[in-house]
Structure formats: C-alpha cells, structure tokens
N, C-alpha and C positions, 0 to 999 in steps of 0.2 A: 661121570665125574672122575679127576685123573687127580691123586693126592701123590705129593712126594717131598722130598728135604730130607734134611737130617736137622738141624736148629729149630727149623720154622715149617710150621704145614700151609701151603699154598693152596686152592682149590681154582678151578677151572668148570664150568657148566657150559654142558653142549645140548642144553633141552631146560623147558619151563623149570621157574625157581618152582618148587613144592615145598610149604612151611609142616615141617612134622610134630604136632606138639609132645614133648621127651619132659615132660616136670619142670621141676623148678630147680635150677642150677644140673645140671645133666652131667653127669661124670664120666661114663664108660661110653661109646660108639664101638661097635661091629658090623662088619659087611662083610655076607658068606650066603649060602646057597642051603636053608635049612631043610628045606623040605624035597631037595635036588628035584625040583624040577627044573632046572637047567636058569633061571632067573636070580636074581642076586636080590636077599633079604637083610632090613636093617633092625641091631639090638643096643636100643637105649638102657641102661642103668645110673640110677638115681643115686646121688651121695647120702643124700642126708635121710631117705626111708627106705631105700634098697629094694622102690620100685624096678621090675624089669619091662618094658615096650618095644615089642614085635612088630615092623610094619613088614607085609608080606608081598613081593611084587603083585600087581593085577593088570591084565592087557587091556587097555582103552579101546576100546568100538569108536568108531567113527560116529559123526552121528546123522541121522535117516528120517526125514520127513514122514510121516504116515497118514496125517488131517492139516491140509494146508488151511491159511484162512479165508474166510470166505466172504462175498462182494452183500453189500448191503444197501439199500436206501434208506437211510433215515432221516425220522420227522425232526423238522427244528427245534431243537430244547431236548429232545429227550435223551434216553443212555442208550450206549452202546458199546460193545464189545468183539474185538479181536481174538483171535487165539491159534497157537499152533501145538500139532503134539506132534513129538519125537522121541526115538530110541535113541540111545547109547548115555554116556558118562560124564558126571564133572560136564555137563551141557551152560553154556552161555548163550546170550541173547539179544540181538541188536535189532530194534525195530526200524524202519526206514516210512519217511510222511513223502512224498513228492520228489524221493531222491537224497533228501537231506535226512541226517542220522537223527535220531532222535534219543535224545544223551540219556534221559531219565528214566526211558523203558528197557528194563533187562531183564525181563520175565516173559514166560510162555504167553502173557492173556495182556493185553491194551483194553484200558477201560476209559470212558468217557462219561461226566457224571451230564452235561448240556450241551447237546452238540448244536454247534456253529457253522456257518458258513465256512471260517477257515478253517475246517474240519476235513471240507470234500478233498478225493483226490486218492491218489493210488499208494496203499499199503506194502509195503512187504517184509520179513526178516530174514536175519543170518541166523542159523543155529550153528557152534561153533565147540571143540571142544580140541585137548590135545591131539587128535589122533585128526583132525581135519572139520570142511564147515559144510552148510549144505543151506541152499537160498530157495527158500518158499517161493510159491506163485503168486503174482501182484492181485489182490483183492482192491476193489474200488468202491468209498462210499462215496454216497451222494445226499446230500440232506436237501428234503423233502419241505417247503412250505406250501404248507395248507390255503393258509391267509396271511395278509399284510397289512396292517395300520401305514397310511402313511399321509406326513405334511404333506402335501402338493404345493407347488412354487409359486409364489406373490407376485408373480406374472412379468417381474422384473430384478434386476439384480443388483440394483442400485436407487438406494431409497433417501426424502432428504430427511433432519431432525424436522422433529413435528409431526413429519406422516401418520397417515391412519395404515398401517398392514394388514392386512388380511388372507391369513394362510387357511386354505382348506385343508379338514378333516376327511380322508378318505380310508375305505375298509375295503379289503378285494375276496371274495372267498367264495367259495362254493353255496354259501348260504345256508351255513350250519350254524351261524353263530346268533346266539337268542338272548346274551350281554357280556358287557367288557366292563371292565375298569382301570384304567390308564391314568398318568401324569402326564404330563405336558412341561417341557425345561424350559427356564430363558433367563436368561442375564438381566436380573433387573437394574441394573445400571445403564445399561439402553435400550433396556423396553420397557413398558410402564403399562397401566389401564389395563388388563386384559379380560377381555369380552367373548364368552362363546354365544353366536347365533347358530342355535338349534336348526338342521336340515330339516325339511316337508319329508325328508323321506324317513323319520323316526317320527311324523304323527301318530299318537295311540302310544308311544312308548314312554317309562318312566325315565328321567334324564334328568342330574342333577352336579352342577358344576360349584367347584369352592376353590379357596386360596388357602388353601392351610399353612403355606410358608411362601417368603415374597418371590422366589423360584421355581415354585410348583404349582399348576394347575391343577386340580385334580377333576377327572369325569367319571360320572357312573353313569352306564344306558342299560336301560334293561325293555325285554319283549315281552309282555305278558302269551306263554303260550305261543308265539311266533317266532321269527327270524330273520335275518337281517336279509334280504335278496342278494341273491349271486351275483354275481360280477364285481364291479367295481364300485362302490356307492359312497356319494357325499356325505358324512356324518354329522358335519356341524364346518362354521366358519369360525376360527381364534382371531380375533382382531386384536394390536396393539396400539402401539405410540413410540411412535424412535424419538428417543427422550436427547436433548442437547447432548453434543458429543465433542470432544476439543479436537480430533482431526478424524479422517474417515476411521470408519471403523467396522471389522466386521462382525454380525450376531448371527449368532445360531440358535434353531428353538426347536429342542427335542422330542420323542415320544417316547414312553417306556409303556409295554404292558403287563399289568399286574395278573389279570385276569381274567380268562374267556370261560363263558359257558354257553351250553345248547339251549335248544329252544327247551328241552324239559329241567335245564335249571343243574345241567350235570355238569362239572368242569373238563373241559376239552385244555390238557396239561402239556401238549406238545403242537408243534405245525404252522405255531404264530412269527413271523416278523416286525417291524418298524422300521421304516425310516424316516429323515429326518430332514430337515431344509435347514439355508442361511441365505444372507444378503449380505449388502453392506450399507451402512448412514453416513452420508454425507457431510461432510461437516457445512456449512453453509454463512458461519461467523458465529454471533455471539454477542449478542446486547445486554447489558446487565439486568440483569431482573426476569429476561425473555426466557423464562423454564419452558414452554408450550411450542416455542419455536415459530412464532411465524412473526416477529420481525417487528413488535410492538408489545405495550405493556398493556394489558388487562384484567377482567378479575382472573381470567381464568389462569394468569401465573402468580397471583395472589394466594390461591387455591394451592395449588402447586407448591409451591413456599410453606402457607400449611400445612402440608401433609410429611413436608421434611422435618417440619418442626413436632411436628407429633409421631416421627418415627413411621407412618406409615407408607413411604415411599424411602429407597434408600438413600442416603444423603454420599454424593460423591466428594472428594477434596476441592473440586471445582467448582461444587456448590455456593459454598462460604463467601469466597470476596465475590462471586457473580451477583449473591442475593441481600448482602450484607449491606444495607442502604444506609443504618444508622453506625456503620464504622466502628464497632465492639467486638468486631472478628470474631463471630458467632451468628445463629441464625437466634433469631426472636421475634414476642410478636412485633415489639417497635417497626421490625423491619419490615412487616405487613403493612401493620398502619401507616407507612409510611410508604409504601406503594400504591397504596389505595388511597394516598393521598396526590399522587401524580395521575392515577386512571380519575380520578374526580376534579381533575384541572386546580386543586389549589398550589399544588410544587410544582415547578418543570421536571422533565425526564432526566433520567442521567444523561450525563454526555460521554461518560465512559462506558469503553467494552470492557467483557470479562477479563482480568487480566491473562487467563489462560487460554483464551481464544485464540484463532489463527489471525481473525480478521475481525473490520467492522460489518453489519451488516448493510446492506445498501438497498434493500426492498421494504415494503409495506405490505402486508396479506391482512386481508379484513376475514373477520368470519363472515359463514354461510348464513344466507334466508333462511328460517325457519322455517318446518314442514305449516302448509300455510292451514291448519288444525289449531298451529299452536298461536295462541293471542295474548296480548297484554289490553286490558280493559279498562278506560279508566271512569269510575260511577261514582254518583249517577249522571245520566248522560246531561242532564239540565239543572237547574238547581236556583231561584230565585229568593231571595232575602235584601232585607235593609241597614242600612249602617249602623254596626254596633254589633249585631248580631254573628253567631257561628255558624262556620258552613265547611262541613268535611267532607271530602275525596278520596277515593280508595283506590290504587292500581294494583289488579287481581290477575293473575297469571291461568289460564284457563287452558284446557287440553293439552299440557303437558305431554309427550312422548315418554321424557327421561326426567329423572331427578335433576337438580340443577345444586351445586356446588358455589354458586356466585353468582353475582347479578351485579349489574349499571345502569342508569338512566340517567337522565335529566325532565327536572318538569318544567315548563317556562308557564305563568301565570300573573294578570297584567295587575301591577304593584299599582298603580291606582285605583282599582276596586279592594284588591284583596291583599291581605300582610295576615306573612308569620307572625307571633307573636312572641316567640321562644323558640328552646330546644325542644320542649314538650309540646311543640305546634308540630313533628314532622316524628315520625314512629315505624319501626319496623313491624308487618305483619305474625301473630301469633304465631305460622307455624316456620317460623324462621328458628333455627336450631339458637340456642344461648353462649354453644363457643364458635358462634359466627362475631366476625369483624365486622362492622361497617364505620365507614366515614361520611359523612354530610358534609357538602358546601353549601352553602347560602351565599350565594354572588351580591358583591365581587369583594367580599371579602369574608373569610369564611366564618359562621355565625353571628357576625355582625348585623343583626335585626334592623339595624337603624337604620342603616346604608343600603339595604336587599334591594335589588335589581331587578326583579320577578325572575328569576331560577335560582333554581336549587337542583342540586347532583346529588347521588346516591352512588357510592362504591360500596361492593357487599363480598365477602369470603367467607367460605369453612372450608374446615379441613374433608369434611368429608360429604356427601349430597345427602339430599333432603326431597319430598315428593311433596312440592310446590303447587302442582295441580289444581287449578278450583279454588285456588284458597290468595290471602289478601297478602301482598309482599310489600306493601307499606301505605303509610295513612296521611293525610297532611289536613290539620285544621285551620281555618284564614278567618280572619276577621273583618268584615267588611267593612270598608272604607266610605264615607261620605260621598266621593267622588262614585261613588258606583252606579249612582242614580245619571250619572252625566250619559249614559249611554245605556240604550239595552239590553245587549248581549256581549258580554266579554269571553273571550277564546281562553280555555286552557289545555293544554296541549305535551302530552307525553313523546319522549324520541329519545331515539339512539340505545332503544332497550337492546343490551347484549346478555345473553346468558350464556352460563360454563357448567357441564355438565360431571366430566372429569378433569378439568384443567385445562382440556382439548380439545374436545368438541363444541367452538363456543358456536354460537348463532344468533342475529339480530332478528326482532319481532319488529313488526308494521309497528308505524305511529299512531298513537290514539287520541283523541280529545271529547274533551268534555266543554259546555257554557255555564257561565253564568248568567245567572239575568239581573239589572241591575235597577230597572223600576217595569210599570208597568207599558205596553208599547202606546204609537201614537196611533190616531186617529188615520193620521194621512192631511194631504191637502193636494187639490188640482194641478197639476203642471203642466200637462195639455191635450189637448182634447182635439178632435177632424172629424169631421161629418164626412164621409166615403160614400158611394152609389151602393154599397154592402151595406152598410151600417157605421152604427160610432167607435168610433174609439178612440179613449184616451189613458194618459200617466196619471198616477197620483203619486206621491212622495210616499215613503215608509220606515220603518223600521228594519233595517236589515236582518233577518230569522225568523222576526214573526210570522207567524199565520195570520191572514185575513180572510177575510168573507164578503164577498160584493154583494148586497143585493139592490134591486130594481123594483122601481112602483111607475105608476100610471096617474095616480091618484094625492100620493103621498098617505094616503091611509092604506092600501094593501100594499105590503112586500112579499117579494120571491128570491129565493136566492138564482146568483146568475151566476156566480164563478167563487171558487176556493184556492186562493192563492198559498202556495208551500215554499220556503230555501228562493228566498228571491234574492236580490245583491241590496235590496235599500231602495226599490223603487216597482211598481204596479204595473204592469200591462194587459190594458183590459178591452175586449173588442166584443160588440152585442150586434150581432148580424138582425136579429129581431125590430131592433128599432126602427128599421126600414117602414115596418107597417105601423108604427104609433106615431101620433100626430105628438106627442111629448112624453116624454122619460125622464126618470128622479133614480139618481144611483145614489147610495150610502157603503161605507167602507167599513168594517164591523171587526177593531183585531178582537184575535180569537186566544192570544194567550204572546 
C-alpha cells in the first residue's frame, strides 16, 4: 500500500482487500516493523476507550492437497459425501459437478441428503487461498439402482376420448423385494374410472388398491414370507377412461414410491426407481350430453353427469353448457332426468354440439355384447290367467361380472291381452340404490295409460354402481284384458337391454321373452291326411306353443300314445309307419297344456 498527499490521504492496493477489525470509530493508524523481523506491522488505537490492536505480519503457505476425494457408487436415494483435506491458510473452496461451478459449495465436505440420477458424473475442487490454488483429482459417482417400478407403455401414442387405457404395472429387481407401497398420478380431468387388475404373478400375495384423493391411486402389495422374482415382472394392469377433451391433449400418469421392504418385512431405504408414461387424447368432437365418448346418449353418460353432480368426478368448465340440458347454467338433477328422457325415446336429442367443442361428431359407436354369463331374464317363462285378473313379470339381471351404474330396456307386450293400469303397475327392483334416477315411457305417450301401445322404456342412473347380480331390476303388473282368450299364447318380449358400469363400460345383454297364455288350447281339427306304401300321415290344425299328445287305438277302447309334439308354428305333423300292418287305425289329439 503506497499512502501520500499533503491535504488529502489517497490509498492504492497492489494485493487482496484484508478487512482488519480496529473498534468502533478507530483513531490512531501505524505502520512499523515491531518485532523487526524485517515485515511491516499494523497499530490501531481507539478514541473513545483507548483500546490498542496489533495486527502482526504472517507469510501465507500456499495451499497443498493431502486426501483427494474419492469415486463412489451409490445406491439411489441415499446420502453421500465428498471431501478433501488440505494444508495452508485463509483456504477457499470451489467444488466443480461435470465441469460447471457449483456456486453453493465452498467447504472442504459435499453432501447429499438423496442421491439422484442427476447426481452421476465427475467431481472435482479448487483449494485456493492468497498465496495461490491447487485442483484435486476428479472422483466419479455413479448411482446405483437396485430396482425400478415402472408404467410400461399403452402400446400406443395416441389414444381417442372414451378409450379404455391400459398401462401396465411392472417391478425389475433382483428379487429382494417382499412389498411396496406406491401412488399412481393422473389428471383427473382426462382420465377417470381407474381400475387395477391384479397380475397371476402376485397370487398368494396381500394387495390392496384405494383412491384416497381423485389424483392418486394408492397400492399396497405385500409377500407373506416370499418375494417378488427377479427380473422384470408384471404387477398389476391400471386401466383408465380418456374422459372428453376440447382438443388433443396430452396425459401423463405417474409413479411415486413410498416404500419397499424384503421378504422379512425389513425396509430396503435406498436402490429404488420409477418411471412414468404419457400419451395423448384425441379430440374426436363433442355431442352434448356425450361424457363417455362414443358418439351417442345413453345411461351411461347419465351416470357420468351424476357423478359430476355429486362431486365425484371432477367437474371441468366445459362441463356445464356440454351437459346443461335444462338451460340454468349449472349441472342438476333436472338435467339427468332430462337425458334419460331422450335415452327413453320421450324428447329428441340435442341437435347442438358442446359449445367448446372443435367439431360435431359424425359416427355412432354401440356398446359391446356382454360376457355371454351375463343375462337378463324375464319370469316366469309362461304364465296363464283370465280376464280381470293380475299377472306380474320380473326382469332379473343374473351373473353379473361388474356392478352396474345404469340401465335401459324396452318391454313390448301385446296391449290387447294385457294393460298397465298406473304408475304403480311398472316398479324398480329392491336392490336398485334410492338416489338412482329412472324415467318410464309408456308409449306413445308418456304415462298416458289410456293410449299405451304395448311398450314401455326404462332409463335408469346413479351416481355411483350397485351389485345387481341375481337380483330383480324391475317389475311390471298387467291386467288381463277380455281379448286375451282370443288367442293362446301371447309373446312378451325384453330388448335393447344396455348396461353401464362406470359411465364406460356399457354393454348390451341378449333378448329375452316370456308368454302368456290366454285360454285353454284347442283340440285340433283334420287338415290332411295320405295314405303312403310307409304308412299314414297327416295335418291337424293347433294352437301355436302348445304341447300335444297323439295317441292311436285299433279298437277305440285301447289307446297308446304315438307321438309328443313340442314348439310347433300352429299346425301337427304326424306320420305312423305302423299303420301299414293294421287293417284300421283311430288317432286322438290330447293338448297337454
């Protein structure tokens, strides 16, 4: 430092600023040679307490590596540490990641509390101080995973609204791991229903899946005393539903793990991965009311609608005028029953699209055949009575797969034997939930009793599914008409049963019917009869369903029976090769029911 003037003292520095702390308001400065060892020493004195402070020169050592750091592999998640030790003064510290400075570390030790992938890669520091610096050797970590949870890809990249997706659950490990516990991420704004099917390759294990929030999946697997096999293994299948979207869009659906343990139940706290998949949904247009996506109204966007209204699906801003049928710019039930009065033929459809939509939509998609286990029944299969009297029908849903969320039908039944007589002529089955919707048509106009056409429609929703299985999903009692004797069998006949399980997955059941019988059958009469080099035969007239019984005498005092006739169209044909050896034969016609 070079001081000089006469008015004014200027200073000039040819070497690092060094801050000296001299008190508080510093009076006196000296610089002299106190202890002569040939160095120049500095003496502060205080005004106001008449401290004195001696800084005494000291030579800076350079400074000198002695424990470079050193190369590691470590497991994923866990901690780890850097370090270097050196000699000499007044030391500083610059750690270096891949080349690039790393601002925040300026100490001898690098610590890591979960090490990451972006962790790997080669280490080094500067130790540095006045006297000069000195560059460690490059240490190289590498993080180590164990095992890896991971989505596996929905086999495509590009998916439309509607879809079912299906991402697999896969675990890669050496086959140390004896259970996990994981969440599953997704946007429930375009993805909805979520489903795990359990892998054959965790039979014997406990596994239990829940939604504790509309974003998160949660899984618990656990191995009693076993372990998941090495290699790469399926854990289960997440199914979705790419929920309406107003233009493409893309979803992501992630994994996080909470928690791995071994087969004795010990937590394994480092070594685990995830990763994660996306696609994209299509936009494909937009029909109002069409939540489920396939390009028509049915229960199962009835259902859907419900579940917005009851908060359990999230409601987007697109929602609203898309589903808003009764025009109050809000979702309610109105706006149910007033879908489920278009899926039951009494309103037409809209003719508008969503107004947020790109487009209209221009296809039709029907649901799938039901797994052919699952039936709709309608009992008893026969059922004979007189005019005036009651006669009820039950259509009963039997082997169910999945709960069902909604349902439709039509019954047609022939209005001159048989009439509704009210609203309390036609009833939903007991285990039908109490905040389900349904709507009734009685054609062709709706509960107009007087006018009934022989059908009747059922539109049915809830917000949430129900296990319908075995049990009776609605009842209809008729009262028999006069006319009923005019004929003996009248057809009644179930169709177009569609059911919805989650909003989605709808599916149509086979047709079913049932008879009436409307008096007793006839006897028959001759129509025609040929004498053949075989034998006889001839027609008689009938009753179309009845059963009859032919028999045959020789005598007219012995009879035999000669043939059981079953499901004929309305007429006998009956051929006795026997006659050939009787000089005369006596047939009788005997219905049997």
């Amino acid at each position: 430092m070079n001081l000089g003037g006469s008015n004014e003292l200027s200073a000039s520095w040819f070497g690092q600023r060094q801050d000296l702390p001299a008190g508080w308001n510093g009076d006196g400065i000296s610089i002299g040679d106190l202890d002569l060892d040939g160095r120049p020493d500095l003496v502060f004195c205080n005004f106001y307490d008449d401290t004195v402070l001696v800084y005494r020169w000291e030579p800076v050592e350079p400074p000198a590596i002695f424990h470079n750091p050193a190369s590691h592999s470590i497991p994923l998640g866990s901690n780890f540490v850097l370090s270097v030790e050196a000699t000499g003064s007044h030391l500083q510290y610059h750690w270096f990641h891949n080349g690039n400075l790393m601002v925040e570390s300026t100490g001898p030790t690098l610590s890591w509390p979960n090490a990451h992938s972006g962790d790997e890669g080669d280490y080094f520091v500067i130790v540095q101080n006045s006297a000069g610096s000195v560059t460690s050797q490059v240490a190289t970590i590498s993080i180590v995973v164990e095992r890896i949870l991971m989505l596996g890809n929905v086999g495509v990249s590009d998916v439309n609204e509607g879809d079912l997706i299906s991402v697999p659950l896969q675990l890669g490990s050496y086959g140390d791991v004896g259970g996990m516990d994981l969440t599953i991420d997704f946007d429930p704004n375009v993805l909805a229903a979520p489903e795990v099917q359990w892998d054959r390759n965790l039979h014997g294990a406990l596994k239990e899946s829940s939604l504790p929030e509309p974003n998160h999946l949660r899984l618990v697997i656990a191995l009693p005393a076993t372990a998941i096999p090495s290699g790469t293994q399926t854990l289960a299948t997440v199914q979705f539903r790419a929920r309406t979207v107003l233009h493409d869009t893309a979803a992501a659906v992630g994994v996080s793990v909470i928690d791995v343990s071994d087969d004795a139940g010990d937590p394994i706290f480092y070594g685990t991965s995830a990763t994660d998949t996306s696609f994209n949904i299509i936009d494909t247009g937009s029909l109002a009311g069409d939540n489920n996506a396939n390009h028509r109204l049915d229960v199962g966007d009835a259902s859907l609608l419900m579940r917005l209204i009851a908060q359990l699906d999230t409601t987007r801003y697109w929602d609203v005028p898309g589903n808003d049928l009764n025009a109050n710019r809000r979702l309610d039930s109105g706006d149910v029953i007033k879908m489920l009065r278009i899926i039951a033929g009494i309103d037409p459809p809209p003719s508008q699209t969503n107004p947020f939509a790109s487009g209209p939509k221009t296809a039709a998609f029907n649901s799938v055949l039901a797994a052919s286990s699952e039936a709709a029944v309608l009992s008893p299969s026969r059922v004979q009575a007189t005019a005036g009297q009651l006669v009820t029908f039950q259509l009963s849903l039997t082997a169910m797969e999945t709960p069902i969320s909604g349902a439709s039908f039509r019954l047609n039944y022939p209005v001159e034997a048989l009439r509704l007589q009210s609203s309390q002529s036609h009833r939903l089955g007991s285990t039908v939930p109490g905040n389900a919707i349904a709507v009734w048509n009685v054609a062709p106009a709706q509960n107009n009793y007087a006018t009934q056409s022989g059908q009747i429609t059922l539109a049915l929703s809830g917000p949430t599914s129900w296990n319908a299985s075995d049990s009776v999903l609605a009842e209809f009692t008729f009262e028999v008409q006069p006319g009923a004797a005019n004929r003996y069998q009248w057809p009644i006949a179930v169709s177009g049963v569609e059911l919805t399980g989650n909003g989605y997955n709808n599916r149509t059941l086979s047709p079913s019917s049932s008879v009436f019988i409307g008096r007793d059958p006839i006897a028959g009469s001759l129509v025609n009869i040929s004498i053949m080099p075989w034998g006889v035969s001839f027609i008689s007239s009938a009753d179309a369903g009845a059963d009859y019984r032919i028999d045959v005498s020789e005598d007219l005092v012995h009879w035999s029976p000669l043939q059981q006739i079953s499901n004929h169209p309305g007429w006998l044909s009956i051929d006795d090769p026997a006659s050939v050896n009787s000089p005369h034969r006596f047939y009788g016609g005997i219905p049997l029911r």
